[in-house]
C-alpha positions as CSV (number, residue, x, y, z in Angstrom):
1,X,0.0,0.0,0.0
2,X,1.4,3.3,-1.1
3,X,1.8,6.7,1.5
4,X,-1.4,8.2,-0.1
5,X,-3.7,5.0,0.3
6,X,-2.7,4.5,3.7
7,X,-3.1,8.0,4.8
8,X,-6.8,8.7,3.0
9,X,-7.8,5.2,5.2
10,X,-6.3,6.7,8.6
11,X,-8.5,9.9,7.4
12,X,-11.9,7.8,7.6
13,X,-11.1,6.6,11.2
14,X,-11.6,8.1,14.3
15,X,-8.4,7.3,16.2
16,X,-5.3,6.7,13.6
17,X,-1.8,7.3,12.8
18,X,-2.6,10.6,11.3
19,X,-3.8,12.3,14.4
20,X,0.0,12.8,14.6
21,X,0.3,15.3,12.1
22,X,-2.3,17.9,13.9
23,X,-0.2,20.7,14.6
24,X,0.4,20.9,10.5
25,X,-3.2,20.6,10.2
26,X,-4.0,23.7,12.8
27,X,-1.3,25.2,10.7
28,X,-2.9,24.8,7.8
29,X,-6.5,25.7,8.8
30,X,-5.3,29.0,10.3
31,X,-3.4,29.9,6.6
32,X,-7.3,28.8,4.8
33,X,-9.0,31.0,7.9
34,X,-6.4,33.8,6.8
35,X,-7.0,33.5,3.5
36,X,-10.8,33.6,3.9
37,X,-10.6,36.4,5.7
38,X,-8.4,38.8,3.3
39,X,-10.4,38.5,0.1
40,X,-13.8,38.8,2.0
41,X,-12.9,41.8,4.6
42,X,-9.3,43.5,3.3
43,X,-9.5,42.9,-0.4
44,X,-12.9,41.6,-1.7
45,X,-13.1,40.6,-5.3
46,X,-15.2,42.6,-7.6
47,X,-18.2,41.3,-8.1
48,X,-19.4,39.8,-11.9
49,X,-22.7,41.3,-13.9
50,X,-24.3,38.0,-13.7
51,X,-25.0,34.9,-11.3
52,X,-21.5,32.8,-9.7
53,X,-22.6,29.8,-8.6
54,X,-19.9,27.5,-7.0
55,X,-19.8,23.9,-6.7
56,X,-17.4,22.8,-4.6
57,X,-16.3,20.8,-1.4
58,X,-14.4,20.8,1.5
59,X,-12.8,17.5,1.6
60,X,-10.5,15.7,-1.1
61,X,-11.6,13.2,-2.8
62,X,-15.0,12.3,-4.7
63,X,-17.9,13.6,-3.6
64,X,-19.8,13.3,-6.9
65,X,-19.6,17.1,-7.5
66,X,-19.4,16.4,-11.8
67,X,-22.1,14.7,-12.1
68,X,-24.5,17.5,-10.0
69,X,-22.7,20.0,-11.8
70,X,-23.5,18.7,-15.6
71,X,-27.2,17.8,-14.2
72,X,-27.6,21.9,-12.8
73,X,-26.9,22.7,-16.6
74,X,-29.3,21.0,-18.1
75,X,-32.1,21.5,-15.3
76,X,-31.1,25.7,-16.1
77,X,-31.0,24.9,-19.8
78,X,-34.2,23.6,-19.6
79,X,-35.0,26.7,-17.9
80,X,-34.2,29.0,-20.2
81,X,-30.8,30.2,-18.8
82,X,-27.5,30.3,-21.1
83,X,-24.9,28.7,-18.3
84,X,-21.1,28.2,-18.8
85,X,-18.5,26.9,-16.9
86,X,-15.5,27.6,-15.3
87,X,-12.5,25.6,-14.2
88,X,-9.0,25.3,-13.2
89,X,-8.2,22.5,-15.3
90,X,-6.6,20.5,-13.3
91,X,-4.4,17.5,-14.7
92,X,-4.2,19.7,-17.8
93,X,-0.9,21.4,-19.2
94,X,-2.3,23.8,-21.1
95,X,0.7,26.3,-22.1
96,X,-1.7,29.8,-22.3
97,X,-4.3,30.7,-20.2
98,X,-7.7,31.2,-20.7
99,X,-8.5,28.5,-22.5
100,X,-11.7,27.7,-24.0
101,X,-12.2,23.7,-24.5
102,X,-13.3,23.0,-27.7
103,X,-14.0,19.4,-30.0
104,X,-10.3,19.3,-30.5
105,X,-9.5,19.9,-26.6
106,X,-7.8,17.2,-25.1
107,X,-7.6,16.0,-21.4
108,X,-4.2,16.1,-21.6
109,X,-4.3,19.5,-22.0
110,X,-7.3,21.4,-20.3
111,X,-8.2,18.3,-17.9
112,X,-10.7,15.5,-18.1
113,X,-13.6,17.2,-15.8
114,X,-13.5,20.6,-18.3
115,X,-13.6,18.4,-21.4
116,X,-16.3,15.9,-20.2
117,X,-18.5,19.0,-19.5
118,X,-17.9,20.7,-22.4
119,X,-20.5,18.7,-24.4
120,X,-23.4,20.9,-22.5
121,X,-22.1,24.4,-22.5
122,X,-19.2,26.4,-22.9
123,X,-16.3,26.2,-20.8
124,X,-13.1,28.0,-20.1
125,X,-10.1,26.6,-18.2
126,X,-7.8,28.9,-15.9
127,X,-6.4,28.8,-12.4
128,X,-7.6,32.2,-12.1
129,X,-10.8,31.4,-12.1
130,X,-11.9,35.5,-12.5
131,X,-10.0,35.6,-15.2
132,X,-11.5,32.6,-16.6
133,X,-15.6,34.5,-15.7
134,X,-14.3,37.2,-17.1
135,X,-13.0,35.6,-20.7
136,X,-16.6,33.7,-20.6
137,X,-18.2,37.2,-20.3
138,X,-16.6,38.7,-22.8
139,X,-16.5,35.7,-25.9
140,X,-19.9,33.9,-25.1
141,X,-23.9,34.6,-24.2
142,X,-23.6,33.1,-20.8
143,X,-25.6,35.1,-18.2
144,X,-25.1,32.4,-15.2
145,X,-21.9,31.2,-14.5
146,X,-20.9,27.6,-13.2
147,X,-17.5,27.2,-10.9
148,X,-16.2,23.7,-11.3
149,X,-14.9,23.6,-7.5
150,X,-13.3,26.8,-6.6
151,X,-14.8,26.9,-3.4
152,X,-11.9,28.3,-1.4
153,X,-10.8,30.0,-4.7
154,X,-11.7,33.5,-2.9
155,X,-10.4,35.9,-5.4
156,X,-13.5,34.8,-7.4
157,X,-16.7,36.6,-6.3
158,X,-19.5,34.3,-6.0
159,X,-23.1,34.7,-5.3
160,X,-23.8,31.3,-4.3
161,X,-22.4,28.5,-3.1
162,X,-23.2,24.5,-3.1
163,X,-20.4,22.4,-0.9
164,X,-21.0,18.4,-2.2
165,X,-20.6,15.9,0.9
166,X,-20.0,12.5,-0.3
167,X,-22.9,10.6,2.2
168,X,-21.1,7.5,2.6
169,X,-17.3,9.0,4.0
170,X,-19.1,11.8,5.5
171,X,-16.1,14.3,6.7
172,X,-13.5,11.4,7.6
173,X,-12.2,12.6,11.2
174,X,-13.3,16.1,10.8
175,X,-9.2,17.2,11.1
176,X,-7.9,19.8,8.5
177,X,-5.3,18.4,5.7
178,X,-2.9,16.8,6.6
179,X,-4.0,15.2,9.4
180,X,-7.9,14.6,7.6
181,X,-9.6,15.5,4.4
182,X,-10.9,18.8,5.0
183,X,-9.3,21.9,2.5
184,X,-11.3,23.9,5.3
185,X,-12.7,23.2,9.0
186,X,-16.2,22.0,9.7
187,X,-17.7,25.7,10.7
188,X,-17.2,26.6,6.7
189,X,-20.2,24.4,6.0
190,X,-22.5,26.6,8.2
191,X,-21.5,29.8,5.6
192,X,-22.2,27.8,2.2
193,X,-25.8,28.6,1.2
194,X,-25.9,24.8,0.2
195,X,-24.7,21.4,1.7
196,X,-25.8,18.7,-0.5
197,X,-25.8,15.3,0.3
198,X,-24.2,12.5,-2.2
199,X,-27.1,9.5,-1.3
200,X,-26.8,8.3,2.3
201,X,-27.1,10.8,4.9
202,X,-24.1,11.4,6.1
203,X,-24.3,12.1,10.5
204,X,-24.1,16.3,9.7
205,X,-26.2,18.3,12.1
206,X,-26.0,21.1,9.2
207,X,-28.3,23.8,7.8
208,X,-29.6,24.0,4.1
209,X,-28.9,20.1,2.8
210,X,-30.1,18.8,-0.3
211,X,-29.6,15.5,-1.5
212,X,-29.1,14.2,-4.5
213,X,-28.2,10.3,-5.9
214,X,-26.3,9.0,-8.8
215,X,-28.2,6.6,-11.0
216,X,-26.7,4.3,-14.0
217,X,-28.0,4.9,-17.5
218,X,-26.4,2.7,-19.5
219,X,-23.2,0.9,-21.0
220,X,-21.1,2.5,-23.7
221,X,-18.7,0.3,-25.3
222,X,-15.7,3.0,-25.3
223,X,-14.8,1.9,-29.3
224,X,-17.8,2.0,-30.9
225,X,-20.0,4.6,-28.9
226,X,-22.8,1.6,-29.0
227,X,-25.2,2.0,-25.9
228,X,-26.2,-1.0,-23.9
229,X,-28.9,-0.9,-21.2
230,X,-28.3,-2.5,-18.0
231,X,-30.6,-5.5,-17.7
232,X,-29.1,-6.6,-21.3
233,X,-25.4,-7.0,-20.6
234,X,-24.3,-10.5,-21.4
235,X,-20.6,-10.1,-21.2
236,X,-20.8,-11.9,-17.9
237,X,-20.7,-10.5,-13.9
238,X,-17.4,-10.8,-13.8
239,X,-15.1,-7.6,-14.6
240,X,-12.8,-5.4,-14.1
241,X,-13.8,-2.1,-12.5
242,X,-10.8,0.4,-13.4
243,X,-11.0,4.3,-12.1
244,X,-9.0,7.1,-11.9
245,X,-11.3,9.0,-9.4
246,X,-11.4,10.8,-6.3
247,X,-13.4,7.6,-4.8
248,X,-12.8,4.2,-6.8
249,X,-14.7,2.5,-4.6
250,X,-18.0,4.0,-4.8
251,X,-17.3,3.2,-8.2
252,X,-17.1,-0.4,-7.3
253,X,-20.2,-0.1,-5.0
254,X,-22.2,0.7,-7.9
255,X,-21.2,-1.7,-9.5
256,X,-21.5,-4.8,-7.1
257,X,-25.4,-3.1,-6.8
258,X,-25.8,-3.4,-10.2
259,X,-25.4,-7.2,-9.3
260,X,-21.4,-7.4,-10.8
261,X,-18.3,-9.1,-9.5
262,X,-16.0,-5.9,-9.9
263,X,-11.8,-6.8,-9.3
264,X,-11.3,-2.9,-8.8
265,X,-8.0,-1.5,-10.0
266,X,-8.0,1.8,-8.4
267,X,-5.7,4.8,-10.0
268,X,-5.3,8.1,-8.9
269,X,-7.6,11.0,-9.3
270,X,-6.8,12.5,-12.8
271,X,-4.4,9.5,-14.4
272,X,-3.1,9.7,-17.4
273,X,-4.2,6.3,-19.3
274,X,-1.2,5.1,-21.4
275,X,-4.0,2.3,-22.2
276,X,-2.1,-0.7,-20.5
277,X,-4.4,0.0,-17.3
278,X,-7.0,-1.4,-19.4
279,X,-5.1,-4.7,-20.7
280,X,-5.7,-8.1,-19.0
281,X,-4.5,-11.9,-19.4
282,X,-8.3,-13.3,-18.3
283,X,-9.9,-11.1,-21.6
284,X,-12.9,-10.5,-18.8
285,X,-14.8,-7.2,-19.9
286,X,-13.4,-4.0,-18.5
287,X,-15.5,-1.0,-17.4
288,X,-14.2,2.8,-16.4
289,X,-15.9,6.0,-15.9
290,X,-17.3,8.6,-18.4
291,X,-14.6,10.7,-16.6
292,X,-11.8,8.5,-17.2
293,X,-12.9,7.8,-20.6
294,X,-12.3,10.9,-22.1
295,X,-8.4,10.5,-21.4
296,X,-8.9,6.9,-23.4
297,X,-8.6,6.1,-26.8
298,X,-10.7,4.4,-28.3
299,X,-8.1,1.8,-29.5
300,X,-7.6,0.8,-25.8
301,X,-9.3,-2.7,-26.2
302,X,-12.9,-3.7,-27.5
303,X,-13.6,-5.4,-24.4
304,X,-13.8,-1.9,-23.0
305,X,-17.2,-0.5,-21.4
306,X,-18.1,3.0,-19.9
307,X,-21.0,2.9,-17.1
308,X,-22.5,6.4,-17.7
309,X,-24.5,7.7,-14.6
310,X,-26.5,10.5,-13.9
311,X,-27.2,13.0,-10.5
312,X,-30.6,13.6,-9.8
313,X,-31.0,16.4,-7.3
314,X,-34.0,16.4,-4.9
315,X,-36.7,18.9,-6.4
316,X,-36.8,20.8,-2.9
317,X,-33.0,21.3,-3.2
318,X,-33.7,22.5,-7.1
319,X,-36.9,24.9,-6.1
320,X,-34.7,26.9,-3.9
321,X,-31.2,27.2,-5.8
322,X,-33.7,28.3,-8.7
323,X,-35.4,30.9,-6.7
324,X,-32.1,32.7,-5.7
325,X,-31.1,32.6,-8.8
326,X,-34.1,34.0,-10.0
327,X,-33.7,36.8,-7.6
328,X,-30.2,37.7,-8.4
329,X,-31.1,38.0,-11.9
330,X,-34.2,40.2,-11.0
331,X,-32.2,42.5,-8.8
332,X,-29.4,42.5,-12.1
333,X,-31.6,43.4,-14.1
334,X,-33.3,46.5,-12.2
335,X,-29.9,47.7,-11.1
336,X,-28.9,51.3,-12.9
């Protein structure tokens, strides 16, 4: 077991090996507090003409926060509204910043979360996120504007903001990095104007939760784009579940529920695939993620299967994030 494995398991216990590293963790919730503090009392951002919405979280690791994100697009689409996102890009090495991602984008380049959401609206990689609002003001129609995390990116104004809990790890040992998960302490949670919940209820005595859960939709054999549903698979129960996400095992979860015998092979969050990850002795059929396979080509195997899931928000949850943003763009739009 490798340094990071072992400490994200000592995270999700309540008395561990990585209770030791405390005073870096008070350390390092006292620089986030400082931070905080600076761009929202001593040198606030200016704010943007339309709605910033965040979607974000305070703990590493996958909470689900995509998947919510591309289903708040369509749900606003649907709505009328003209959203686009914005990103850092992370795992990309793009060379100039902004970027817009565009058909010939590659993951490689502006990330695999930016490029998998760029099939439902326009979006522009930077890690200064204002910069990146600002480029989407000036080059597109937008007039609500998506953060793909960023939630402790202060220097980006924002008029809302959604913190994703993943229900089943909850927030691990409630310590600051590195002695836990969080990027922020617990008492954050109570500023966010929403804490939604990934499925299970995680034990949060919080304000404001939503919920939403993440639902299969189908197979999609990576090589030819052919679509499968569920209850028709016959390549057998018995495959191999490969992801490069912030939680492989939920991804093995889901799969076990979906009545499979998954042999997970879990990569880091954001992996490069070289394609070898995807190559195995047995020939047994091999499913990823939608997120891991836009960083795979499609000459990686024709055993190779995507399991492409959806969110689905609570409509209480959805009601309420679409009245404020309803009454941020009425005030907009009567301000001189």
């Amino acid at each position: 077991m490798n340094i990071r494995l072992s400490l994200e398991r000592a995270w999700y216990r309540p008395m561990s090996w990585a209770l030791l590293l405390l005073p870096l963790s008070w350390l390092f919730r006292a620089v986030s507090s400082g931070r905080r503090f600076y761009y929202q009392r001593v040198n606030p951002p200016c704010p943007l003409p339309i709605p910033v919405i965040v979607v974000g979280n305070i703990s590493v690791g996958g909470t689900g926060k995509t998947p919510l994100l591309a289903a708040l697009v369509v749900i606003f689409q649907a709505q009328g509204y003209r959203p686009g996102i914005i990103s850092r890009g992370y795992g990309g090495s793009a060379t100039h910043y902004p970027q817009r991602v565009t058909d010939t984008s590659t993951a490689e380049t502006v990330g695999d979360e930016p490029l998998l959401l760029s099939s439902l609206c326009p979006v522009v990689v930077d890690p200064d996120r204002y910069r990146a609002a600002r480029y989407l003001l000036e080059n597109t129609g937008c007039n609500l504007i998506f953060s793909d995390d960023g939630l402790q990116h202060y220097r980006l104004p924002r008029n809302i903001e959604i913190v994703v809990i993943d229900g089943e790890r909850g927030t691990g040992n409630g310590h600051c990095l590195p002695a836990g998960p969080l990027r922020e302490a617990l008492s954050r949670l109570l500023t966010a104007d929403f804490v939604v919940v990934n499925e299970t209820v995680a034990r949060l005595s919080i304000p404001h939760r939503g919920a939403f859960k993440l639902s299969p939709v189908h197979f999609r054999h990576l090589a030819s784009g052919e679509s499968v549903v569920i209850d028709n698979w016959s390549h057998g129960r018995r495959v191999h579940a490969v992801a490069g996400i912030g939680n492989p095992a939920r991804f093995a979860h889901t799969l076990t529920s979906l009545g499979f015998e998954p042999i997970l092979h879990p990569l880091p969050d954001h992996h490069r695939f070289t394609g070898e990850e995807l190559c195995f002795e047995d020939n047994l059929p091999v499913i990823i993620t939608a997120k891991d396979a836009v960083k795979c080509a499609v000459g990686c195997g024709d055993n190779v299967w995507v399991l492409d899931v959806q969110a689905e928000p609570d409509p209480p949850f959805i009601e309420r994030l679409m009245q404020d943003v309803r009454s941020l763009t009425e005030t907009a739009d009567t301000t001189p």
